[in-house]
N, CA, C and O atoms as a GROMACS GRO file, in nm:
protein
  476
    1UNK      N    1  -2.853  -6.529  -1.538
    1UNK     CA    2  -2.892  -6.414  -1.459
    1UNK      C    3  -2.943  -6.464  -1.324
    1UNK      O    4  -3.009  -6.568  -1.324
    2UNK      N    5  -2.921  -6.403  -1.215
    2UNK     CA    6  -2.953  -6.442  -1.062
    2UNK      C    7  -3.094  -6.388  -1.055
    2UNK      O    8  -3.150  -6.326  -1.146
    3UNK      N    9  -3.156  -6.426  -0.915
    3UNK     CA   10  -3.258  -6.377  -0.906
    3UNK      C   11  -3.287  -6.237  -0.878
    3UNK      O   12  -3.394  -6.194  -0.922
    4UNK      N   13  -3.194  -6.140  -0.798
    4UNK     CA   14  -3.139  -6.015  -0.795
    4UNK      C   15  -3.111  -5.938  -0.924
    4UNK      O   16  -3.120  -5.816  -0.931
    5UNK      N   17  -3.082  -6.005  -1.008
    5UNK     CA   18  -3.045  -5.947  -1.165
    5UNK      C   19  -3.176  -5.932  -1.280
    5UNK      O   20  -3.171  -6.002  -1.381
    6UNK      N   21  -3.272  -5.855  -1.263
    6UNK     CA   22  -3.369  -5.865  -1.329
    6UNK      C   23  -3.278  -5.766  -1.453
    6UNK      O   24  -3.169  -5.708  -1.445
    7UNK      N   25  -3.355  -5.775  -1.537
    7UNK     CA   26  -3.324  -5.711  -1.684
    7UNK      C   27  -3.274  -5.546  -1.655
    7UNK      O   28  -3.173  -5.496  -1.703
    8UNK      N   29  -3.375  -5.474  -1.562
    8UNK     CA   30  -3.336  -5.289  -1.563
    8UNK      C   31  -3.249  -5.329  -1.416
    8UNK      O   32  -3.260  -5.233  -1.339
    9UNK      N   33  -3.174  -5.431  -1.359
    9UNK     CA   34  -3.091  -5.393  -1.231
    9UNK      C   35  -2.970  -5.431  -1.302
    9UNK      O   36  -2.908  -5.521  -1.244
   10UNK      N   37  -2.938  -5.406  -1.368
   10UNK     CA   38  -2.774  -5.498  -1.450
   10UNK      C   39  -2.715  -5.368  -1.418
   10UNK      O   40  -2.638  -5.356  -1.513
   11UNK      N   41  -2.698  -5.244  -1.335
   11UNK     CA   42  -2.619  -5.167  -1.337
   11UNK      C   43  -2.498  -5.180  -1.227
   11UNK      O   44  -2.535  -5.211  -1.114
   12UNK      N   45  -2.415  -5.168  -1.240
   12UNK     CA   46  -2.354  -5.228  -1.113
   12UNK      C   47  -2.280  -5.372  -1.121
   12UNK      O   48  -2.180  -5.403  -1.057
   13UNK      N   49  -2.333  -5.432  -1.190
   13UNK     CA   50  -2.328  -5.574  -1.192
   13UNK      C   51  -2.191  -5.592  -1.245
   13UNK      O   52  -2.136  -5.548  -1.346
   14UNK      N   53  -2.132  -5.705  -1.108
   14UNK     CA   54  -1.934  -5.668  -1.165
   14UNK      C   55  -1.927  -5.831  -1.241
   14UNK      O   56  -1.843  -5.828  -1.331
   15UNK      N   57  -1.979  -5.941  -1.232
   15UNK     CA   58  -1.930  -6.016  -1.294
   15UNK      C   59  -2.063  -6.095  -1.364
   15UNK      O   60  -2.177  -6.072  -1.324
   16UNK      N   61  -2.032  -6.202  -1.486
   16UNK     CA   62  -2.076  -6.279  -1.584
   16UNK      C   63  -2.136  -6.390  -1.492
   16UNK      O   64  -2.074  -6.492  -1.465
   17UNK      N   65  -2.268  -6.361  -1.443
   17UNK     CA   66  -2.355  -6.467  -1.341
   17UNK      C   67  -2.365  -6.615  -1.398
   17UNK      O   68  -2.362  -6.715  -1.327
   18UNK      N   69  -2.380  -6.616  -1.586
   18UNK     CA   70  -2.418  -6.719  -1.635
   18UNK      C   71  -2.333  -6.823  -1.628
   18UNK      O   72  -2.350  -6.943  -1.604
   19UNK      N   73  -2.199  -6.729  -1.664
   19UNK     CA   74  -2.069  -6.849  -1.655
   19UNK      C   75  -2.020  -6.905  -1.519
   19UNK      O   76  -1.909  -6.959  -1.512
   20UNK      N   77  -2.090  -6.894  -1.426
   20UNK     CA   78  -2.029  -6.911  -1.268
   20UNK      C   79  -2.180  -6.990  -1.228
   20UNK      O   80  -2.216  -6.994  -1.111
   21UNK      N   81  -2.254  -7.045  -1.325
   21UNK     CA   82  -2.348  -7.141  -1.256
   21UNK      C   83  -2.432  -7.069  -1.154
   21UNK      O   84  -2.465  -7.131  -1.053
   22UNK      N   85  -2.474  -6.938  -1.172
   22UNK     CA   86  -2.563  -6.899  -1.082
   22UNK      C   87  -2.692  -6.847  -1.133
   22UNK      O   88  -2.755  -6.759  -1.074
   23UNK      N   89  -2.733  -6.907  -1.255
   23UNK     CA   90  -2.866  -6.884  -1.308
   23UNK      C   91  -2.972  -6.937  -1.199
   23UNK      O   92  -2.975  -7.048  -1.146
   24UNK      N   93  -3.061  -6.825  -1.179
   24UNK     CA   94  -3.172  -6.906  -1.062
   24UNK      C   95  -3.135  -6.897  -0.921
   24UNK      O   96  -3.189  -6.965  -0.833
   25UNK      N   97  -3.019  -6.789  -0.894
   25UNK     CA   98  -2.986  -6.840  -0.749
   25UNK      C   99  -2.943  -6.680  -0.733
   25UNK      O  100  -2.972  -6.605  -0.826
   26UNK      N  101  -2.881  -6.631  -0.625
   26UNK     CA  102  -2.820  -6.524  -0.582
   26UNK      C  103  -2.669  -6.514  -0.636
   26UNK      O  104  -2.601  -6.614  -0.611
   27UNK      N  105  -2.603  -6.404  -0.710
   27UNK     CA  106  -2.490  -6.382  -0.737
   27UNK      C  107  -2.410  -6.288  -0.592
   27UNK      O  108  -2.485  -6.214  -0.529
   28UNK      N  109  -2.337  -6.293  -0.570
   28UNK     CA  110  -2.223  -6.231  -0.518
   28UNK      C  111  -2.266  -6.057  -0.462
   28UNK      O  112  -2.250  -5.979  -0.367
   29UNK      N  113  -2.323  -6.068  -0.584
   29UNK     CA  114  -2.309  -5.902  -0.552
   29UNK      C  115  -2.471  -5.878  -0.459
   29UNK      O  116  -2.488  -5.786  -0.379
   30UNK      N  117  -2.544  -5.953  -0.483
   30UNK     CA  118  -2.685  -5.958  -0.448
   30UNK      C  119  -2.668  -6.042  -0.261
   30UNK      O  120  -2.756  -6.024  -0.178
   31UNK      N  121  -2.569  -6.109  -0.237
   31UNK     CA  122  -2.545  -6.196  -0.162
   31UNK      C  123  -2.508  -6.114  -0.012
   31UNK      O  124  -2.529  -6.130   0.108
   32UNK      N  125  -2.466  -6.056  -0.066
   32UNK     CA  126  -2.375  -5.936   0.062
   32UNK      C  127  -2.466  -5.780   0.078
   32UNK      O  128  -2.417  -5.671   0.110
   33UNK      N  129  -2.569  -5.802   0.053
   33UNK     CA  130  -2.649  -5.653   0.080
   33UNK      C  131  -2.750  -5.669   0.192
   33UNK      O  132  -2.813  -5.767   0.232
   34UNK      N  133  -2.747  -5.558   0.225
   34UNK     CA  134  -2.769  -5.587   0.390
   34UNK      C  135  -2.918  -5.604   0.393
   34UNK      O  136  -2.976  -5.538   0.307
   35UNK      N  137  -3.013  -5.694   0.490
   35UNK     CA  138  -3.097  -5.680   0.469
   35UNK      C  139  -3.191  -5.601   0.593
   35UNK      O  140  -3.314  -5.593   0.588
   36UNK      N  141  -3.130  -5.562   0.672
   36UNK     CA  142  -3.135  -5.472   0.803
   36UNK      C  143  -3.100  -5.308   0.763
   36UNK      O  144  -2.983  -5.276   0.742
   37UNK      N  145  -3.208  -5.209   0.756
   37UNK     CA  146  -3.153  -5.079   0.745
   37UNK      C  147  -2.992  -5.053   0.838
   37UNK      O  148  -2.958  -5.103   0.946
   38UNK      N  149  -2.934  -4.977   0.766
   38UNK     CA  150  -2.784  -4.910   0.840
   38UNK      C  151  -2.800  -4.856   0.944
   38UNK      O  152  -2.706  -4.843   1.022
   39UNK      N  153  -2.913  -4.816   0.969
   39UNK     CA  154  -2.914  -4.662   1.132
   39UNK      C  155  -3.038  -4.746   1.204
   39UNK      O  156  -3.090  -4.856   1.184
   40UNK      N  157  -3.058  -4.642   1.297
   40UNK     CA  158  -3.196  -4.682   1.397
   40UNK      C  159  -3.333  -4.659   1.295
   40UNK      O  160  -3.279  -4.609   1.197
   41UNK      N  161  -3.428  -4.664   1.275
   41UNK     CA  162  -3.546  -4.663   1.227
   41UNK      C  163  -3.618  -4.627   1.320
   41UNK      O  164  -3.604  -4.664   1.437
   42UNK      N  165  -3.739  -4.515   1.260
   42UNK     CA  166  -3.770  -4.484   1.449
   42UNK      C  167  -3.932  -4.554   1.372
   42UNK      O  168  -3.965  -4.539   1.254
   43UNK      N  169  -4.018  -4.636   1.487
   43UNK     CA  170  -4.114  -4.676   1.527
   43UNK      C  171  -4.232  -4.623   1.551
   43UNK      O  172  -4.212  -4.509   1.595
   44UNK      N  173  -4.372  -4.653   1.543
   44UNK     CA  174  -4.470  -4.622   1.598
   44UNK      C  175  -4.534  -4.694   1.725
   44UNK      O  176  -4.488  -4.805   1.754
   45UNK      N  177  -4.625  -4.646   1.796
   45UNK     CA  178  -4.686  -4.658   1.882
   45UNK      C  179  -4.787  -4.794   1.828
   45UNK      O  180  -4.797  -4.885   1.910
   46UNK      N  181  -4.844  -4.807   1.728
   46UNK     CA  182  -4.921  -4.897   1.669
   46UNK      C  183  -4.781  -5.022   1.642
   46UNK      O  184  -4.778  -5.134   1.695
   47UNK      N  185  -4.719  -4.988   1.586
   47UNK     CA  186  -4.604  -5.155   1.591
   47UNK      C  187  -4.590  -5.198   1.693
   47UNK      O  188  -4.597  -5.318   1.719
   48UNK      N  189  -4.560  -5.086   1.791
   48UNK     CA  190  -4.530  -5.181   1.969
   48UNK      C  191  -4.672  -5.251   2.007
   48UNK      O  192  -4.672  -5.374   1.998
   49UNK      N  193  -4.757  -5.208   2.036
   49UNK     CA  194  -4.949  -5.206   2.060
   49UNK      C  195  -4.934  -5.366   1.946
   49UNK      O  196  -4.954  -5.478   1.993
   50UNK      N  197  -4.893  -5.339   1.781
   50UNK     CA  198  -4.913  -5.456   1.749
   50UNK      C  199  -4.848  -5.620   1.791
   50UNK      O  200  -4.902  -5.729   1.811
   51UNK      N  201  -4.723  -5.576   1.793
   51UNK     CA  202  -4.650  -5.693   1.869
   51UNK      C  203  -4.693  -5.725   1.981
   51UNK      O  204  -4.682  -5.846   1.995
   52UNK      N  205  -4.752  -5.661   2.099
   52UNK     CA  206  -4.777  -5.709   2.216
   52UNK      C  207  -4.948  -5.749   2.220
   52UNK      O  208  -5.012  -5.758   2.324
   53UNK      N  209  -4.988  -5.765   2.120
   53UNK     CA  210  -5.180  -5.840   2.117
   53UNK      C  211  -5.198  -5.938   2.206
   53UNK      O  212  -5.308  -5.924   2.260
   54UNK      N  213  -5.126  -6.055   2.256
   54UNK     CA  214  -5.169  -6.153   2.308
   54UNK      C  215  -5.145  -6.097   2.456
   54UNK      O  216  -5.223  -6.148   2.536
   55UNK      N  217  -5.077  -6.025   2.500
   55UNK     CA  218  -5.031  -6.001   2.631
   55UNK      C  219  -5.191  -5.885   2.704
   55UNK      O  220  -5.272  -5.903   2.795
   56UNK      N  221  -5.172  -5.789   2.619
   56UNK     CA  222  -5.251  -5.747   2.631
   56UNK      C  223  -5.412  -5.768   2.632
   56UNK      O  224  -5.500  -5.705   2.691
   57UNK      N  225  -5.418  -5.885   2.542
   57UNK     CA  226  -5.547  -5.979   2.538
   57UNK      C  227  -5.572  -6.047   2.680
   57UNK      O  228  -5.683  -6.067   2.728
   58UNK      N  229  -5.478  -6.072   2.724
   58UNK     CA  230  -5.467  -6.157   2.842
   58UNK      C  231  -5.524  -6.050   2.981
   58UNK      O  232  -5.612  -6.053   3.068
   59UNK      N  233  -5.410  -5.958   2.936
   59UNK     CA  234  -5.434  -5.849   3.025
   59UNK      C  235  -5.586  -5.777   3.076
   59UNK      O  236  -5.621  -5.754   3.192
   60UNK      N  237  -5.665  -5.751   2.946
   60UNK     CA  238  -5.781  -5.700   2.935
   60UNK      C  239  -5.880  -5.862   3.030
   60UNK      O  240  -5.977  -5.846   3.104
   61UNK      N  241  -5.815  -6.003   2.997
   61UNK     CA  242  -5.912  -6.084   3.033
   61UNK      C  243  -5.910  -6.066   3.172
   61UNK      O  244  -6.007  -6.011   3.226
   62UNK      N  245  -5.833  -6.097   3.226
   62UNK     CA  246  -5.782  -6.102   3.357
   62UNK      C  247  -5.879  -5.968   3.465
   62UNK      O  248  -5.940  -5.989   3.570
   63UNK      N  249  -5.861  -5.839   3.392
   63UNK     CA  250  -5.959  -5.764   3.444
   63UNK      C  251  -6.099  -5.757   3.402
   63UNK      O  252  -6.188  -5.709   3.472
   64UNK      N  253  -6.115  -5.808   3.283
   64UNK     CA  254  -6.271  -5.882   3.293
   64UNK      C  255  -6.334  -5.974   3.353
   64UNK      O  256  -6.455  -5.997   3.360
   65UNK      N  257  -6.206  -6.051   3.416
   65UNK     CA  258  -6.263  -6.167   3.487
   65UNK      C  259  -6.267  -6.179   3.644
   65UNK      O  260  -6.324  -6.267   3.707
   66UNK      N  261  -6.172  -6.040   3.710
   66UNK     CA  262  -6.172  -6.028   3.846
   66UNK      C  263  -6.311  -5.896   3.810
   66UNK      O  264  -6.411  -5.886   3.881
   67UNK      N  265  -6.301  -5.863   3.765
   67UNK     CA  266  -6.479  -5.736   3.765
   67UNK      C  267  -6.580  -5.853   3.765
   67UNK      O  268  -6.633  -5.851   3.876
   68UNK      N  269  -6.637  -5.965   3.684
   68UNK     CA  270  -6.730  -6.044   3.702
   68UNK      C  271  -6.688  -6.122   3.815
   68UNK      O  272  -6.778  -6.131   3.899
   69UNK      N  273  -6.599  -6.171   3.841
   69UNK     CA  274  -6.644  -6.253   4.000
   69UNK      C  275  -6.631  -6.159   4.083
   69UNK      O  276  -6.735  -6.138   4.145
   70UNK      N  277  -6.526  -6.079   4.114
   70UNK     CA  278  -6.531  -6.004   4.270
   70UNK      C  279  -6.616  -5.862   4.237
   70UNK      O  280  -6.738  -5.853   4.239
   71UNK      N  281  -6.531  -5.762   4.209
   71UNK     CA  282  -6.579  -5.646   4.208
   71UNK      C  283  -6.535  -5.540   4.073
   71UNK      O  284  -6.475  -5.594   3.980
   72UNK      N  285  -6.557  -5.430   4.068
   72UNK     CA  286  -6.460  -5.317   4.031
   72UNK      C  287  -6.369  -5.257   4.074
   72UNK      O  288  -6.292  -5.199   3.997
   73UNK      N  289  -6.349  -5.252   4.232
   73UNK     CA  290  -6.207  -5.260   4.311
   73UNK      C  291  -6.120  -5.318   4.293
   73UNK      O  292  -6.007  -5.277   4.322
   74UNK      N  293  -6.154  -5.482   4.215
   74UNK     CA  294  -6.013  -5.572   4.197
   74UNK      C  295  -6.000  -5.564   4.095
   74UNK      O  296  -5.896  -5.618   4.058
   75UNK      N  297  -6.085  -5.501   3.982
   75UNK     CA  298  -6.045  -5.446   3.845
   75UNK      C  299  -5.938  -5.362   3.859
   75UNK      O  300  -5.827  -5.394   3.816
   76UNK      N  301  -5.961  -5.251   3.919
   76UNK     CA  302  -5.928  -5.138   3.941
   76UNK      C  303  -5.824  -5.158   3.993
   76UNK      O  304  -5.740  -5.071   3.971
   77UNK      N  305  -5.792  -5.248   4.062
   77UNK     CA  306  -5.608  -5.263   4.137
   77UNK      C  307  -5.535  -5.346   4.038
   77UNK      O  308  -5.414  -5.330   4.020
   78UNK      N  309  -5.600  -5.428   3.976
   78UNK     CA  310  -5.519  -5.472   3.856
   78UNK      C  311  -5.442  -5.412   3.766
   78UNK      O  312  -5.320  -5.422   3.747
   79UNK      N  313  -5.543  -5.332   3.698
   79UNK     CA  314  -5.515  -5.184   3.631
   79UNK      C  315  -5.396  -5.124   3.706
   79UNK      O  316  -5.281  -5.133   3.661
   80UNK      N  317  -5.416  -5.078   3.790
   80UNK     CA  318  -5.378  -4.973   3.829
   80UNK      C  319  -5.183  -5.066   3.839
   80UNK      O  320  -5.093  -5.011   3.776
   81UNK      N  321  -5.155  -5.183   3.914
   81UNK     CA  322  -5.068  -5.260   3.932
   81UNK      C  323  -4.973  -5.254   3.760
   81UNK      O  324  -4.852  -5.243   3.742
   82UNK      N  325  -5.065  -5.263   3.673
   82UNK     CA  326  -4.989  -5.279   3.530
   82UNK      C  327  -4.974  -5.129   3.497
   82UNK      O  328  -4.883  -5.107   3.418
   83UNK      N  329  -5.053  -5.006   3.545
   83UNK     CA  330  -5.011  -4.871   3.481
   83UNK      C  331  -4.871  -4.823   3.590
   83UNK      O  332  -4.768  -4.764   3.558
   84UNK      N  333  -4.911  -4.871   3.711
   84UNK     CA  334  -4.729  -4.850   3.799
   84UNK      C  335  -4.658  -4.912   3.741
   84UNK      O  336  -4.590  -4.826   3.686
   85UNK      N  337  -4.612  -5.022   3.705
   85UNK     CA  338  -4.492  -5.129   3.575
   85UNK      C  339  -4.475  -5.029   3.530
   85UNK      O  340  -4.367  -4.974   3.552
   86UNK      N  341  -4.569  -4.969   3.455
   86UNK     CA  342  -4.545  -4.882   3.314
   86UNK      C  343  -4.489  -4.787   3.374
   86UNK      O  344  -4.369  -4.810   3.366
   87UNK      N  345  -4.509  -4.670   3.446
   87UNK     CA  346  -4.446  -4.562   3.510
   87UNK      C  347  -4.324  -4.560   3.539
   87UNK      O  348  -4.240  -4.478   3.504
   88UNK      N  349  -4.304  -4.725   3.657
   88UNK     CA  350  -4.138  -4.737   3.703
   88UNK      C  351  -4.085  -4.764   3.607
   88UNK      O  352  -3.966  -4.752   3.636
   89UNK      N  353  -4.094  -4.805   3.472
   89UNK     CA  354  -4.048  -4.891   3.337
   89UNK      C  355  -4.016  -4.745   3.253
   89UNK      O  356  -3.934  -4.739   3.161
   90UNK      N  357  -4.103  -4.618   3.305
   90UNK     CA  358  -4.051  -4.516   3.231
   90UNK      C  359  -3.974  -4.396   3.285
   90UNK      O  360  -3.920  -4.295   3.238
   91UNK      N  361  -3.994  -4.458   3.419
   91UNK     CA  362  -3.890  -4.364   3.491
   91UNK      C  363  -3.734  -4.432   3.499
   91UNK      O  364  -3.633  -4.365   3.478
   92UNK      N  365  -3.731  -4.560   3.529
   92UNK     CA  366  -3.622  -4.626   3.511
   92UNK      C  367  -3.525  -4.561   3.362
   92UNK      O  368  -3.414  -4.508   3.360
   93UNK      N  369  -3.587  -4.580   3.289
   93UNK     CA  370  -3.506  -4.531   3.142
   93UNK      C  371  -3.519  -4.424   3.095
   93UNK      O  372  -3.464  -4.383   2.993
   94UNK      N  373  -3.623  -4.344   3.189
   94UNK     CA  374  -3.557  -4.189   3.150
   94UNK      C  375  -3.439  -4.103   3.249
   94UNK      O  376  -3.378  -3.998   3.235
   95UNK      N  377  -3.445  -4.219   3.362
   95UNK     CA  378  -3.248  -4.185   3.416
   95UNK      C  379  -3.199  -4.233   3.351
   95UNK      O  380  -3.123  -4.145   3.311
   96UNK      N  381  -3.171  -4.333   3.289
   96UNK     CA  382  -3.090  -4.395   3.228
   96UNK      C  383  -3.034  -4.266   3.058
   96UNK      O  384  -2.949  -4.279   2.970
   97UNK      N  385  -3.103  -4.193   3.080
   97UNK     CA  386  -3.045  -4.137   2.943
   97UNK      C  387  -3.166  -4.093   2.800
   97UNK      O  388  -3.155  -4.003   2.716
   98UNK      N  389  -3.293  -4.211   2.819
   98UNK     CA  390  -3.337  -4.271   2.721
   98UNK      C  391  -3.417  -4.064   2.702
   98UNK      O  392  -3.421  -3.970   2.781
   99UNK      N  393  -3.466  -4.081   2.556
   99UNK     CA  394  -3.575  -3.960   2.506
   99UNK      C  395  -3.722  -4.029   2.565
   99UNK      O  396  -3.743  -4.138   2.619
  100UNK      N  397  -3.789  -3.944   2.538
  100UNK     CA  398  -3.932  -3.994   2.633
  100UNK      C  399  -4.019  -4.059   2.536
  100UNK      O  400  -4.105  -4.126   2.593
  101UNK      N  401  -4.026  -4.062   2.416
  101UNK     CA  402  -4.075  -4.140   2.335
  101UNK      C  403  -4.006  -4.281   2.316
  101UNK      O  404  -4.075  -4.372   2.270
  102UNK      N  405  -3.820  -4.314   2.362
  102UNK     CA  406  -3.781  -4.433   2.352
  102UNK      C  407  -3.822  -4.482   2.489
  102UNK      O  408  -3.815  -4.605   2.494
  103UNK      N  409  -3.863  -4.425   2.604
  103UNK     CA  410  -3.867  -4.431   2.716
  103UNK      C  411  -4.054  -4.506   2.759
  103UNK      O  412  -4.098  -4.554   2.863
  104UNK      N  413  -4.104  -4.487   2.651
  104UNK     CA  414  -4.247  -4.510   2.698
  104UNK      C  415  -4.275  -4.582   2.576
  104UNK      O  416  -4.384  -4.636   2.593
  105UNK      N  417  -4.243  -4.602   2.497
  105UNK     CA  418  -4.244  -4.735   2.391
  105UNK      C  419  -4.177  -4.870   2.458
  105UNK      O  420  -4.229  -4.981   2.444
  106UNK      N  421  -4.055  -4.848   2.533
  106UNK     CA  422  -3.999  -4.934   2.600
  106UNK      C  423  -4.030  -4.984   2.715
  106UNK      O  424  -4.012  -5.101   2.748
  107UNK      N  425  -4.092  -4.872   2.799
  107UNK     CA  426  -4.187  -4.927   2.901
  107UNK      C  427  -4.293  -5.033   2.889
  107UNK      O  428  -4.296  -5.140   2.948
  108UNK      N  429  -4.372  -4.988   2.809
  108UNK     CA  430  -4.476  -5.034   2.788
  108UNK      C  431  -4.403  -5.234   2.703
  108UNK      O  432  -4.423  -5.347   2.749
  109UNK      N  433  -4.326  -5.190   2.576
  109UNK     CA  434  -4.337  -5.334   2.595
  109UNK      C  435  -4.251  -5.425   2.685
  109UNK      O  436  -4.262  -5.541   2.647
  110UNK      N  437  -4.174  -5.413   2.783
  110UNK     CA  438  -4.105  -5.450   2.857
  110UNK      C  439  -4.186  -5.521   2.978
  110UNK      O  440  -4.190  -5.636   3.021
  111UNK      N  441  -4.245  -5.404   3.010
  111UNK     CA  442  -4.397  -5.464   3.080
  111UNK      C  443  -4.489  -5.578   3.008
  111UNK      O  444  -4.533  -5.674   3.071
  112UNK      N  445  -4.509  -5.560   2.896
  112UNK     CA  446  -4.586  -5.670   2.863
  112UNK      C  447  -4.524  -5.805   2.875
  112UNK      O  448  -4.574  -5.898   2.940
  113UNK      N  449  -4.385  -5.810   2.792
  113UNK     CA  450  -4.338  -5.896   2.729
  113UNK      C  451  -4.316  -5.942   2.857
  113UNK      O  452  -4.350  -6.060   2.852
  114UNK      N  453  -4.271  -5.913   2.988
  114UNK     CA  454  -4.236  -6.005   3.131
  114UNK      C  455  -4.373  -6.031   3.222
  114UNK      O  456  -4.364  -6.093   3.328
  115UNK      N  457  -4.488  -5.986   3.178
  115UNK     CA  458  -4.645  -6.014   3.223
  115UNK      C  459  -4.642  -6.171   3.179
  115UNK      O  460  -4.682  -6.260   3.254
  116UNK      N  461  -4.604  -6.188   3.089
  116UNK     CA  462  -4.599  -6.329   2.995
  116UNK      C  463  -4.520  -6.387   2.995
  116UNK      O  464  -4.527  -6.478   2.912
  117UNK      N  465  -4.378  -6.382   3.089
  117UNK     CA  466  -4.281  -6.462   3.062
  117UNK      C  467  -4.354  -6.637   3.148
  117UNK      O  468  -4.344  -6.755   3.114
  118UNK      N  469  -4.412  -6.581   3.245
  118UNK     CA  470  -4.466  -6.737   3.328
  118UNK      C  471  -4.559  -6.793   3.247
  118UNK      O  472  -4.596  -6.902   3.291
  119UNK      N  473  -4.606  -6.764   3.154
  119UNK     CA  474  -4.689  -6.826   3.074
  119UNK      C  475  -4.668  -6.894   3.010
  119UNK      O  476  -4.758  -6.944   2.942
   0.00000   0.00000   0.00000
């Protein structure tokens, strides 16, 4: 029996795993199933937010660290420099076609992920 072949999955099952030396391993039929859903999967706001932690870590430092030496003005243009990205990043792909939820999920990490490419 394969590792795919537990005792209640034998339905389906087109050939004799034992006699083909595949005790302990993947049979044929277990071998070829996809392991990627078939369609799009739609996403949350918290998966994108989670994948992008370090960028954003960075991000938050960077304006903690121009507010303690200079001011709140150079906070404040920092900010403001990464919420325009985000805007042109969601106007760009909502000509392009995109829905406004693929449009501002995509913004946002597109922006991050190239904040960090020099890093």
């Amino acid at each position: 029996m394969c590792i795919g072949c537990y005792p209640g999955n034998l339905r389906g099952h087109t050939g004799n795993v034992r006699a083909f030396g595949w005790v302990g391993r993947f049979c044929a039929d277990h071998l070829n199933t996809r392991a990627l859903p078939s369609g799009p999967v739609r996403i949350g706001l918290w998966t994108v937010v989670r994948g992008s932690l370090l960028p954003l870590l960075v991000w938050t430092g960077f304006a903690c660290l121009a507010y303690a030496v200079y001011n709140a003005v150079v906070a404040i243009v920092l900010v403001g420099i990464f919420a325009a990205s985000i805007v042109a990043g969601v106007w760009r792909r909502r000509r392009g076609g995109h829905s406004v939820r693929c449009s501002v999920y995509g913004a946002l990490g597109a922006v991050l992920k190239w904040s960090m490419a020099g890093l």
